[in-house]
Phi, psi and omega in degrees: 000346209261324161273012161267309176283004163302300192285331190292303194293020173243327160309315195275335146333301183277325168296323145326281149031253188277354166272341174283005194251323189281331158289317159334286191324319193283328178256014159073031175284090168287004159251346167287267218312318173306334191267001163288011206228130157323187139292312173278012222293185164207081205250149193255091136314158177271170159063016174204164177293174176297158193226110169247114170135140172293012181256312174281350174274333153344309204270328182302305200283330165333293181302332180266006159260007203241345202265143203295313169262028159349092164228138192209122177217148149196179182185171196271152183231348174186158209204123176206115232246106159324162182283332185274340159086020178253326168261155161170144162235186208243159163221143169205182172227169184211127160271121189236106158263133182214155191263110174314181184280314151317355175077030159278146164253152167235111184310130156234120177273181196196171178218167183193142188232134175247161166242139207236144172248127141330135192232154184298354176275353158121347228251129172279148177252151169261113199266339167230122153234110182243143200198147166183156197307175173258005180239000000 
């Protein structure tokens, strides 16, 4: 009973969390955003190679925030907390608006799964993260 309300109180740890990393995204802080990622972390973008290390995700979130119509909210649809209570992942969906070369912007929706690491200090990182549109 006693590691079911453990795991429940790392569930709620982490969708905290992830509403605070998805407003940091909405507000183009980027360096907020970078700082939700282990050190070794890795996130696979759709249309690009994997990116590992807070330097190259760096260059990720840089580019989709630098696109003129940049808009990103998301948030979780499921959360589930290893037994050891070190691990867990995440599902969630996401609307990313970005603007073409022509300056039309297009709305996308999207789905996306993180795997999360417990860091020894209680606080979770995100060590994978993958996500690409539904179109």
């Amino acid at each position: 009973m006693q590691q079911a309300a453990a795991r429940s109180s790392d569930e709620q740890a982490i969708r905290e969390t992830v509403a605070a990393w998805s407003e940091a995204a909405g507000a183009k802080d980027l360096n907020k955003c970078v700082s939700f990622y282990t050190d070794d972390a890795s996130v696979l973008p759709f249309n690009a190679p994997i990116a590992t290390g807070k330097d190259q995700i760096r260059k990720v979130w840089s580019q989709l925030m630098s696109n003129p119509g940049y808009s990103l909210r998301f948030g979780s649809t499921k959360v589930e907390v290893a037994r050891s209570a070190d691990l867990a992942y995440e599902i969630g969906t996401f609307d990313l608006t970005l603007a073409d070369q022509a300056g039309k912007t297009a709305a996308m929706r999207g789905k996306y799964v993180v795997a999360w690491k417990k860091q020894a200090n209680g606080e979770w990182k995100a060590a994978a993260d993958i996500f690409n549109t539904d179109q």
